[in-house]
PDB file with SEQRES, HELIX, SHEET and CRYST1 records, atoms N, CA, C and O in Angstrom:
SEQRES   1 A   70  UNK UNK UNK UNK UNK UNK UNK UNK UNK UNK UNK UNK UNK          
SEQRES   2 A   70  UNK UNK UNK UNK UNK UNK UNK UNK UNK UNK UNK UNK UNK          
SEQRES   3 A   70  UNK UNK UNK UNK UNK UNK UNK UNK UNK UNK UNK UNK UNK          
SEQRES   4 A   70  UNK UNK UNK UNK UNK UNK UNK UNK UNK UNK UNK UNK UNK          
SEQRES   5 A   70  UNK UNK UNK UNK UNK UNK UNK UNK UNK UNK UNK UNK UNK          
SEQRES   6 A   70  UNK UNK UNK UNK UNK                                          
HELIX    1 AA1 UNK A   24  UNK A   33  1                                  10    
SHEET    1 AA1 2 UNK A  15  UNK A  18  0                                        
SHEET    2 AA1 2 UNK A  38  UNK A  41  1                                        
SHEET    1 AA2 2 UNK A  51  UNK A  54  0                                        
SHEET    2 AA2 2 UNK A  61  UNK A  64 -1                                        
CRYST1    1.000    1.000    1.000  90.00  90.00  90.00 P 1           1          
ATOM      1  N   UNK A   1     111.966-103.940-142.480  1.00  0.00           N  
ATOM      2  CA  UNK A   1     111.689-104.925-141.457  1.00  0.00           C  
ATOM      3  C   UNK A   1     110.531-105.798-141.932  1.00  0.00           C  
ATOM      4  O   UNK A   1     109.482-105.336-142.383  1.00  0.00           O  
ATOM      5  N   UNK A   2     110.809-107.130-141.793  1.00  0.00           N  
ATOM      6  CA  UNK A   2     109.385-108.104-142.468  1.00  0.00           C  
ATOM      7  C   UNK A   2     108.647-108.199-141.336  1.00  0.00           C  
ATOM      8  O   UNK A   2     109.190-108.421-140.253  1.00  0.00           O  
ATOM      9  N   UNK A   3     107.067-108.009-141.490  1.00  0.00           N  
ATOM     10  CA  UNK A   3     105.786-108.539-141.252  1.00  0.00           C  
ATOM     11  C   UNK A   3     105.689-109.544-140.451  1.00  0.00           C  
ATOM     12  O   UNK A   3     105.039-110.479-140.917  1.00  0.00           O  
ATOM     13  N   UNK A   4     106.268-109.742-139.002  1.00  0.00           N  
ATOM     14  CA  UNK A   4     106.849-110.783-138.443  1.00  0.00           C  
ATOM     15  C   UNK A   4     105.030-111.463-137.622  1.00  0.00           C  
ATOM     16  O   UNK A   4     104.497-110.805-136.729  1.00  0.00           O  
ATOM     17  N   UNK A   5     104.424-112.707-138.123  1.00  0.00           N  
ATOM     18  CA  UNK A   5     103.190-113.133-137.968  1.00  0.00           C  
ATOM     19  C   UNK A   5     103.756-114.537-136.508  1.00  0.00           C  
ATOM     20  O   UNK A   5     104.328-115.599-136.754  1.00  0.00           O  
ATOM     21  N   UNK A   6     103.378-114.068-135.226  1.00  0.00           N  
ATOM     22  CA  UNK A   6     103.592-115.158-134.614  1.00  0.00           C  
ATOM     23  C   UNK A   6     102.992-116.182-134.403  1.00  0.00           C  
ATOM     24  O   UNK A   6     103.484-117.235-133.998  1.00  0.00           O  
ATOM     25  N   UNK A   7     101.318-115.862-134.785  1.00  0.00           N  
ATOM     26  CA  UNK A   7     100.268-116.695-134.534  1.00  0.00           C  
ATOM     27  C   UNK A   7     100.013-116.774-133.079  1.00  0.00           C  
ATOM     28  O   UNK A   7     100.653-116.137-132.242  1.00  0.00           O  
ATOM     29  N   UNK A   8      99.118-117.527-132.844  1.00  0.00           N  
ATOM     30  CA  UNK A   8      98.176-117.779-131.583  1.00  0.00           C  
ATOM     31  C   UNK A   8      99.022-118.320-130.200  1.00  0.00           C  
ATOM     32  O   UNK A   8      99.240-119.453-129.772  1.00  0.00           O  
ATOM     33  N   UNK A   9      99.241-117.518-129.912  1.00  0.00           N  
ATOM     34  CA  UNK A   9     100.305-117.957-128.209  1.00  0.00           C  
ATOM     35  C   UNK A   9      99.470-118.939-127.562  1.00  0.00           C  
ATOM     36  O   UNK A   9      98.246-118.993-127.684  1.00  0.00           O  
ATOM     37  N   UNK A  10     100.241-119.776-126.812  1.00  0.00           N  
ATOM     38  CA  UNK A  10      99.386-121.071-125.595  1.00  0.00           C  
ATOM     39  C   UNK A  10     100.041-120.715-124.592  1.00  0.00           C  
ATOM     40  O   UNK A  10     101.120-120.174-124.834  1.00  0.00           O  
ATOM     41  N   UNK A  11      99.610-120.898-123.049  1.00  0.00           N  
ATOM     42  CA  UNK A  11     100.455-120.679-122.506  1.00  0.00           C  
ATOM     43  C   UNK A  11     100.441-122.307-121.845  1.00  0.00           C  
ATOM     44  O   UNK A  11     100.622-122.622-120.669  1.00  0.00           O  
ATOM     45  N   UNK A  12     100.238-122.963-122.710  1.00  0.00           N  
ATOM     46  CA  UNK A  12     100.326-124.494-122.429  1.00  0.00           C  
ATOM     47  C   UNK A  12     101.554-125.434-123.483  1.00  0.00           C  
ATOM     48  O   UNK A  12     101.544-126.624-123.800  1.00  0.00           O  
ATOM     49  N   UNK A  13     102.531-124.345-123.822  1.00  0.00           N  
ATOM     50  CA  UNK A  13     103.475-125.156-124.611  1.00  0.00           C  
ATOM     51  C   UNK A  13     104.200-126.416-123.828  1.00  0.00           C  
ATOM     52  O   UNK A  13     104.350-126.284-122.614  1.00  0.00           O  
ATOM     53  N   UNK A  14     104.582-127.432-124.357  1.00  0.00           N  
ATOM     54  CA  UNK A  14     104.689-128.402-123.821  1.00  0.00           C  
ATOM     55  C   UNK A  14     106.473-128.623-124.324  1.00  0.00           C  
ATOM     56  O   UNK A  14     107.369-129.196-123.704  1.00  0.00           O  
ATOM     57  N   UNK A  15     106.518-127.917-125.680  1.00  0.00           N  
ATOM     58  CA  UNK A  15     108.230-128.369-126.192  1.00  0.00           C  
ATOM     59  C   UNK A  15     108.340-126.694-126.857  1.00  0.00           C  
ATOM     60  O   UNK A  15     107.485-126.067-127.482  1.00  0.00           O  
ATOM     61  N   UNK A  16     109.759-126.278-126.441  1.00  0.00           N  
ATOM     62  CA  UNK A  16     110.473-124.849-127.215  1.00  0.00           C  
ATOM     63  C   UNK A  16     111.507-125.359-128.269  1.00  0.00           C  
ATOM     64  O   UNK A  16     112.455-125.897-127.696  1.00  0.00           O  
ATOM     65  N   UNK A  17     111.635-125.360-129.756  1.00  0.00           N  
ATOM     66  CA  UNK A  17     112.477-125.721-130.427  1.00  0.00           C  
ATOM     67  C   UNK A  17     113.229-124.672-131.089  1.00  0.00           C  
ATOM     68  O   UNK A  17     112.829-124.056-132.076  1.00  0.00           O  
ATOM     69  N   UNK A  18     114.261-124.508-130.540  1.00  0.00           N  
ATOM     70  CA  UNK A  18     115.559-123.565-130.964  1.00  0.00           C  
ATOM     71  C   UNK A  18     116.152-123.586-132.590  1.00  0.00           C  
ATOM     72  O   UNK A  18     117.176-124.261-132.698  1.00  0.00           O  
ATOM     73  N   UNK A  19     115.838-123.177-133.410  1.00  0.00           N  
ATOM     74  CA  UNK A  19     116.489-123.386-134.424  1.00  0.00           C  
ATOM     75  C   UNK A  19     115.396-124.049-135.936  1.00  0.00           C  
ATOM     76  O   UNK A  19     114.813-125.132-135.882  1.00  0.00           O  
ATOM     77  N   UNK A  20     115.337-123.001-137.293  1.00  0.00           N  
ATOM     78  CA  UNK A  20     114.659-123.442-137.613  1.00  0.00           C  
ATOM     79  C   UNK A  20     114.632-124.086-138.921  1.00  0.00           C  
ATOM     80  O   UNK A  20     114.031-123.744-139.939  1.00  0.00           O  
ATOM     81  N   UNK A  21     115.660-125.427-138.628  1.00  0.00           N  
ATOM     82  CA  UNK A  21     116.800-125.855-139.835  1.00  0.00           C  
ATOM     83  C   UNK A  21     115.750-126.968-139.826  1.00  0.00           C  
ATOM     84  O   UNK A  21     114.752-127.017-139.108  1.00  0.00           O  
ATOM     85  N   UNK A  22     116.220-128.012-140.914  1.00  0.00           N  
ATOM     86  CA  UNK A  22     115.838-129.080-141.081  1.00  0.00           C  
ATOM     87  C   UNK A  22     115.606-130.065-140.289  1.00  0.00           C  
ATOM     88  O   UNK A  22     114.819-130.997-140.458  1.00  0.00           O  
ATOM     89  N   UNK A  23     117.039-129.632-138.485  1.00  0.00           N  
ATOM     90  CA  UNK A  23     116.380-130.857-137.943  1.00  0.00           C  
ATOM     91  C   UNK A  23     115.286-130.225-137.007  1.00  0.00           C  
ATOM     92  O   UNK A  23     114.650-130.989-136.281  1.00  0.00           O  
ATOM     93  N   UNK A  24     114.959-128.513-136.974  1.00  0.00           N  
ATOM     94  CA  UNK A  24     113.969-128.213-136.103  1.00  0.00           C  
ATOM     95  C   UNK A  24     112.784-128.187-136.833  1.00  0.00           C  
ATOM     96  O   UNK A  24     111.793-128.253-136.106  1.00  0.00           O  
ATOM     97  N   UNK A  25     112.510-128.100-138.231  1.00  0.00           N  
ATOM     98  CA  UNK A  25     111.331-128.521-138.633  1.00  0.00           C  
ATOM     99  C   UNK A  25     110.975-129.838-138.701  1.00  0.00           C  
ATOM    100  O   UNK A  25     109.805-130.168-138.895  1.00  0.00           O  
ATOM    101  N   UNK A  26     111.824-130.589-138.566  1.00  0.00           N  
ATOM    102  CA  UNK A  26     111.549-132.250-138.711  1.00  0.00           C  
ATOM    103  C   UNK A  26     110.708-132.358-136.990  1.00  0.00           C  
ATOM    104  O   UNK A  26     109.481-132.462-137.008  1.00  0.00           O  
ATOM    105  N   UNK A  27     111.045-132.343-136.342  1.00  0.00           N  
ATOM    106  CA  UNK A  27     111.076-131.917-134.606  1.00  0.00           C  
ATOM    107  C   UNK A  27     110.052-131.312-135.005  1.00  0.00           C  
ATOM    108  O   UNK A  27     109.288-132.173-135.444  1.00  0.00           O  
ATOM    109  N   UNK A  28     109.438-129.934-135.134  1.00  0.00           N  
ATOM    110  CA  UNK A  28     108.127-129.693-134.904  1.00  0.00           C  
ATOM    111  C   UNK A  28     106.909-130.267-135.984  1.00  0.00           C  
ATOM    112  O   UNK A  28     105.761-129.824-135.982  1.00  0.00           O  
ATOM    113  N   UNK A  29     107.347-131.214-136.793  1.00  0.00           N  
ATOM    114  CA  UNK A  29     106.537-132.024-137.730  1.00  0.00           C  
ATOM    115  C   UNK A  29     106.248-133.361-136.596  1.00  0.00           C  
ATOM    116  O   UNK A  29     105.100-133.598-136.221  1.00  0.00           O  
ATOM    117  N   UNK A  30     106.922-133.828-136.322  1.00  0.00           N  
ATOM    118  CA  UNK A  30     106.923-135.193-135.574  1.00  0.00           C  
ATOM    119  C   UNK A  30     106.016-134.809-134.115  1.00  0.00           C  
ATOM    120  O   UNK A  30     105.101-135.537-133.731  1.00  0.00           O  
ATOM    121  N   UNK A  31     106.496-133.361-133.276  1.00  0.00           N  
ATOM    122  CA  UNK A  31     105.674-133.565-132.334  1.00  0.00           C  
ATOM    123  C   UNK A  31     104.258-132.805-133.043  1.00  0.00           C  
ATOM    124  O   UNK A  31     103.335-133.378-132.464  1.00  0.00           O  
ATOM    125  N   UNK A  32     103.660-131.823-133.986  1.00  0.00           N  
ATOM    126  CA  UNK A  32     102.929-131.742-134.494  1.00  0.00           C  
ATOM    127  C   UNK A  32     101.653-132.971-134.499  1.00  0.00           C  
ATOM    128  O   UNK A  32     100.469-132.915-134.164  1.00  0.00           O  
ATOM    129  N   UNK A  33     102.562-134.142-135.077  1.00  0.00           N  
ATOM    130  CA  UNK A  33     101.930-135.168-135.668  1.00  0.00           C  
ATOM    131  C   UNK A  33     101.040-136.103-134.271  1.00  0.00           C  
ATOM    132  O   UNK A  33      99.940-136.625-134.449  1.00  0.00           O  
ATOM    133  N   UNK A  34     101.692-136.142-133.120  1.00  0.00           N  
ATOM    134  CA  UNK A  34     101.696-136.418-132.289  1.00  0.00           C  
ATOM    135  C   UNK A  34     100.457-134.849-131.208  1.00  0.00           C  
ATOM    136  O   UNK A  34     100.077-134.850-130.038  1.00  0.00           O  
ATOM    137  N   UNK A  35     100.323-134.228-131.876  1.00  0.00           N  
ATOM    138  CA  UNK A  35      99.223-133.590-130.746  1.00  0.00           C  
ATOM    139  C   UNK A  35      99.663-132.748-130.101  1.00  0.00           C  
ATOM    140  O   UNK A  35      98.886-132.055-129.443  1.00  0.00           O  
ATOM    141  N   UNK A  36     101.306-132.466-130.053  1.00  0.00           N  
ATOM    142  CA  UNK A  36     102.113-131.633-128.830  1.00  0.00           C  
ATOM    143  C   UNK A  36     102.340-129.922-129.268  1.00  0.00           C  
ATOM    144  O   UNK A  36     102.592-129.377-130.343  1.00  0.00           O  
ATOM    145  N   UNK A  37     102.142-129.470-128.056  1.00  0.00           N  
ATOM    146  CA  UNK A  37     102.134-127.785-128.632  1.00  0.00           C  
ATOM    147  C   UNK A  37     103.366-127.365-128.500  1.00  0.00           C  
ATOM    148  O   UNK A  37     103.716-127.348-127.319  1.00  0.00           O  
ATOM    149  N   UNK A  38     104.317-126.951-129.389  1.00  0.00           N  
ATOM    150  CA  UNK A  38     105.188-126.910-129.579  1.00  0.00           C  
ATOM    151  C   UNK A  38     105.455-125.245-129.938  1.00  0.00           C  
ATOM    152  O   UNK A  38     104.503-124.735-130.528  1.00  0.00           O  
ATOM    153  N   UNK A  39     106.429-124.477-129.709  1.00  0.00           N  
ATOM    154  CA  UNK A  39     106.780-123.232-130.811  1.00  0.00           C  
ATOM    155  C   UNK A  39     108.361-123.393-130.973  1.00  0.00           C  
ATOM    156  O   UNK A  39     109.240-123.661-130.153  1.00  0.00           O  
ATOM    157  N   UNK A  40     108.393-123.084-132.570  1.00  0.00           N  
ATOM    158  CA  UNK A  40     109.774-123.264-132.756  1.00  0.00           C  
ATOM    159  C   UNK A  40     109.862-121.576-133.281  1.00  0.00           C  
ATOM    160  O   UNK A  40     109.150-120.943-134.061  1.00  0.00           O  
ATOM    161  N   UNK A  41     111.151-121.160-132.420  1.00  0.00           N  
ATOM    162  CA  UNK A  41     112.150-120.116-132.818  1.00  0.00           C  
ATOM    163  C   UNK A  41     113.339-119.963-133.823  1.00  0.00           C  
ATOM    164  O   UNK A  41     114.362-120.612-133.605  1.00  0.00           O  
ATOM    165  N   UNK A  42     113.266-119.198-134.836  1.00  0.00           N  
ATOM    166  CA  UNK A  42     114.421-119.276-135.787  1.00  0.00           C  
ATOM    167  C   UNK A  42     114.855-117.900-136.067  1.00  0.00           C  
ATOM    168  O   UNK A  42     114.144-117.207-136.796  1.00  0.00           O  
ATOM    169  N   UNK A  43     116.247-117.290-135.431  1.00  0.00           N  
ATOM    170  CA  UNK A  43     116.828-115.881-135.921  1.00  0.00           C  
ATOM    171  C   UNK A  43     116.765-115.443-137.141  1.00  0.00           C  
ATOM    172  O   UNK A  43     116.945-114.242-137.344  1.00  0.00           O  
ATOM    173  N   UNK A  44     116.517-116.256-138.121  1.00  0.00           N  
ATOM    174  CA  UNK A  44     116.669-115.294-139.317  1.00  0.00           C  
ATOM    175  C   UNK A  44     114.971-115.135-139.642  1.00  0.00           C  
ATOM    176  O   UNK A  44     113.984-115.465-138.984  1.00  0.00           O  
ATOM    177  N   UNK A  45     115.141-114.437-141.042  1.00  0.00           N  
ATOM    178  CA  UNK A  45     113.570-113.805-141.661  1.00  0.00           C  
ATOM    179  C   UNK A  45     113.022-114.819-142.035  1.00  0.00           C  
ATOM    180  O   UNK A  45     111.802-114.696-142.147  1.00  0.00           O  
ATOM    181  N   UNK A  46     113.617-116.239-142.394  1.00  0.00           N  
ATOM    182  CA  UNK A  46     113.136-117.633-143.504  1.00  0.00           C  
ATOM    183  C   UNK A  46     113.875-118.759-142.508  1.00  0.00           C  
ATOM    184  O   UNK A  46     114.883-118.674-141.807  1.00  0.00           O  
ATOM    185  N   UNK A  47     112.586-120.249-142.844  1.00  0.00           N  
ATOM    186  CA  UNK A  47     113.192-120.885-142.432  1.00  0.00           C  
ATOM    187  C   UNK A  47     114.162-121.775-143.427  1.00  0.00           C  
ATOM    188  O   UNK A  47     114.091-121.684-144.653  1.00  0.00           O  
ATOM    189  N   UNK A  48     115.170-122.735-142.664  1.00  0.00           N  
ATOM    190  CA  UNK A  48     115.791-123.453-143.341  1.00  0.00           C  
ATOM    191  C   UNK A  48     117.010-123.419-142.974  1.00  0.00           C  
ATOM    192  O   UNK A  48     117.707-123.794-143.917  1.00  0.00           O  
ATOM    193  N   UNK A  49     117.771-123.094-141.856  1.00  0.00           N  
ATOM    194  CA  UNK A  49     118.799-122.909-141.729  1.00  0.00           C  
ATOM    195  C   UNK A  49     119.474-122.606-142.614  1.00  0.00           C  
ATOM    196  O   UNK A  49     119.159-121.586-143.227  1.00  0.00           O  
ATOM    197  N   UNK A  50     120.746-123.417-143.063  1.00  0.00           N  
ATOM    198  CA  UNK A  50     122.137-123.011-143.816  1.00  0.00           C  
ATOM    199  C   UNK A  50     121.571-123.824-145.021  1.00  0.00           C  
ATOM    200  O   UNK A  50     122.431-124.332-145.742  1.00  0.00           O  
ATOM    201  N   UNK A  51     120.814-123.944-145.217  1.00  0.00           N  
ATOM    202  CA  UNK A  51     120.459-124.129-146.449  1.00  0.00           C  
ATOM    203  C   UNK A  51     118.946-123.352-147.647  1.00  0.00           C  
ATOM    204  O   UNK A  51     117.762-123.283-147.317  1.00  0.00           O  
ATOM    205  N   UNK A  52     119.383-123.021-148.612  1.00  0.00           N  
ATOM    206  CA  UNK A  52     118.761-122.421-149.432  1.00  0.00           C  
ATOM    207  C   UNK A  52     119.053-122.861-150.692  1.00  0.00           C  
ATOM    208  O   UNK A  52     119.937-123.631-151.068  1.00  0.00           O  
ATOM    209  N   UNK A  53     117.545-121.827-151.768  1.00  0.00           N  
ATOM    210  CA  UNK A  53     118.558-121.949-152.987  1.00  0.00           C  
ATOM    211  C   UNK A  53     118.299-120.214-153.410  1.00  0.00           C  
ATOM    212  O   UNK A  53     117.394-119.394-153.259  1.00  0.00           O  
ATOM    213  N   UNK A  54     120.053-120.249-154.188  1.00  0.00           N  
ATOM    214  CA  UNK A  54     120.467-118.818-154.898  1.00  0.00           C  
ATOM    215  C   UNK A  54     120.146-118.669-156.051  1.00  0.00           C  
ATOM    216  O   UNK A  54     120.628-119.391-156.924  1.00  0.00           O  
ATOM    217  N   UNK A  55     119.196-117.628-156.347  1.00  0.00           N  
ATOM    218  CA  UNK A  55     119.229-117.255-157.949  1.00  0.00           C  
ATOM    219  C   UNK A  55     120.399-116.818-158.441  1.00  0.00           C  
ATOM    220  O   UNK A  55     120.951-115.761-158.138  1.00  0.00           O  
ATOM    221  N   UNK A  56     120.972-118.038-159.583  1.00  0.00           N  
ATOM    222  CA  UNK A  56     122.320-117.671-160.135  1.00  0.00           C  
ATOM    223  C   UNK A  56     122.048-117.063-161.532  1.00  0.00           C  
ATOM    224  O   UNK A  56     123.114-117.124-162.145  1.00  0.00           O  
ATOM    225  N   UNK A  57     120.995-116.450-162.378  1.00  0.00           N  
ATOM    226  CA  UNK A  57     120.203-116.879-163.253  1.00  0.00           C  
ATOM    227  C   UNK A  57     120.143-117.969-163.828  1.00  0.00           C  
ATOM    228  O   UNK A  57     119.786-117.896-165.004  1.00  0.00           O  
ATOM    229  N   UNK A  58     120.450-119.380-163.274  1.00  0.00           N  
ATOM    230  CA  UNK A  58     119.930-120.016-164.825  1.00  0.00           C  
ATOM    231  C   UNK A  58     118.968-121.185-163.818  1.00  0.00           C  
ATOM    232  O   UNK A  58     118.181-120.784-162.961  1.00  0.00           O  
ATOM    233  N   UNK A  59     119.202-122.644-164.106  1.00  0.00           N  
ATOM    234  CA  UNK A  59     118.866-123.228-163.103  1.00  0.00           C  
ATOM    235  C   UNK A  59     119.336-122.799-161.531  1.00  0.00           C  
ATOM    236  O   UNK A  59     120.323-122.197-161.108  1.00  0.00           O  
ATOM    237  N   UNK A  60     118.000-123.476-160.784  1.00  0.00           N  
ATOM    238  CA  UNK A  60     118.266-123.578-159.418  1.00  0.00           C  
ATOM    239  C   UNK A  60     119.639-124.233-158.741  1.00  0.00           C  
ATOM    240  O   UNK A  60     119.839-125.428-158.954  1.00  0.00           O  
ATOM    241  N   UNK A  61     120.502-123.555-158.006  1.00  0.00           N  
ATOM    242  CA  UNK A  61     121.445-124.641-157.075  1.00  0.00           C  
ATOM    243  C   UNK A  61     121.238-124.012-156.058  1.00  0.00           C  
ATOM    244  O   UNK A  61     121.227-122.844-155.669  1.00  0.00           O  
ATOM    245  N   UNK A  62     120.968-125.652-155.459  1.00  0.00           N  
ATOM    246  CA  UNK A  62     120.984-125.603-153.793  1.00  0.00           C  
ATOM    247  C   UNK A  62     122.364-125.265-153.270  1.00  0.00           C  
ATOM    248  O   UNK A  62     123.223-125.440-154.134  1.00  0.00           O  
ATOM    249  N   UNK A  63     122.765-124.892-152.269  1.00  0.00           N  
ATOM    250  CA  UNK A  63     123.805-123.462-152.229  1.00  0.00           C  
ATOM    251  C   UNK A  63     124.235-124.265-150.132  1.00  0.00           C  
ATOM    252  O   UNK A  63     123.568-123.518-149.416  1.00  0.00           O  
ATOM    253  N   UNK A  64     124.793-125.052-149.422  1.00  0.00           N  
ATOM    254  CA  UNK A  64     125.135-124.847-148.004  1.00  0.00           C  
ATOM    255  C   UNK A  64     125.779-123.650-147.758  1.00  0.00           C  
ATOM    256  O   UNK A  64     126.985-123.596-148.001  1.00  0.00           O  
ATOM    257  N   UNK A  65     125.213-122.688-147.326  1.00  0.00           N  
ATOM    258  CA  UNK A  65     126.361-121.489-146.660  1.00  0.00           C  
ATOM    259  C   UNK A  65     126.558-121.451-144.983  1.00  0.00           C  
ATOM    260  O   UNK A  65     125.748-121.361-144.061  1.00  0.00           O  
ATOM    261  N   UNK A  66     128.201-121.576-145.043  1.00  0.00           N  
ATOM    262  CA  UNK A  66     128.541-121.823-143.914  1.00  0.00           C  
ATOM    263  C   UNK A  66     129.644-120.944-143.075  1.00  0.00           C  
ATOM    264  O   UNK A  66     130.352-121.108-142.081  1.00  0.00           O  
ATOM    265  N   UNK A  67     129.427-120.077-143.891  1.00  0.00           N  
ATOM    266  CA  UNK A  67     129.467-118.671-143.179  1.00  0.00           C  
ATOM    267  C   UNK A  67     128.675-117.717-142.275  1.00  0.00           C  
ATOM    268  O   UNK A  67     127.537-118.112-142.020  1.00  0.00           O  
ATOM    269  N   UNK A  68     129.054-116.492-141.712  1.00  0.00           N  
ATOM    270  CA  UNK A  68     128.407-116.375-140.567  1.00  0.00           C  
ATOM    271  C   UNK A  68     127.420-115.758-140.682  1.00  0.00           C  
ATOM    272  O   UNK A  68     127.718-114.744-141.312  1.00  0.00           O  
ATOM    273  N   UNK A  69     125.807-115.762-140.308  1.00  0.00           N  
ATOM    274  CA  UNK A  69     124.280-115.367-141.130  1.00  0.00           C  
ATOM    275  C   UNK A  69     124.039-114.333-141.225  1.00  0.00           C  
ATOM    276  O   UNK A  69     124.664-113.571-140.487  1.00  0.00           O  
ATOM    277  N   UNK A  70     123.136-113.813-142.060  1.00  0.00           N  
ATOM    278  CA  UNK A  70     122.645-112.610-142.328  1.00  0.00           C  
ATOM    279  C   UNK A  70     122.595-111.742-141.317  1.00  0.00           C  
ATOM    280  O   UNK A  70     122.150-110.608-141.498  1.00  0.00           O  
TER     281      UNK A  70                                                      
END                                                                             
């Protein structure tokens, strides 16, 4: 089981962002930027949604998996 770090609770959140893919980190960058207390939730251990990259050994490829998650 990973070391799950939630950081500092508010009980003044202002936005809940579901999901912690590209467009929910974009979303908590933008209201970030803007001052807003935000917590974003993501089911898996890493963020990034359906996207990663796989050690194939040689170079890196970025990999969409769109099958059903870990």
């Amino acid at each position: 089981m990973p070391d799950l770090n939630f950081g500092p609770m508010s009980s003044e959140l202002e936005f809940i962002i579901v999901g912690g893919g590209a467009t929910g980190i974009g979303a908590a960058r933008r209201l970030a930027a803007k001052g807003k207390a935000a917590l974003l939730l993501e089911a898996l251990s890493r963020l990034g949604g359906c996207a990663f990259t796989q050690d194939l050994g040689g170079p890196a490829q970025p990999r969409l998996r769109v099958a059903p998650f870990e």
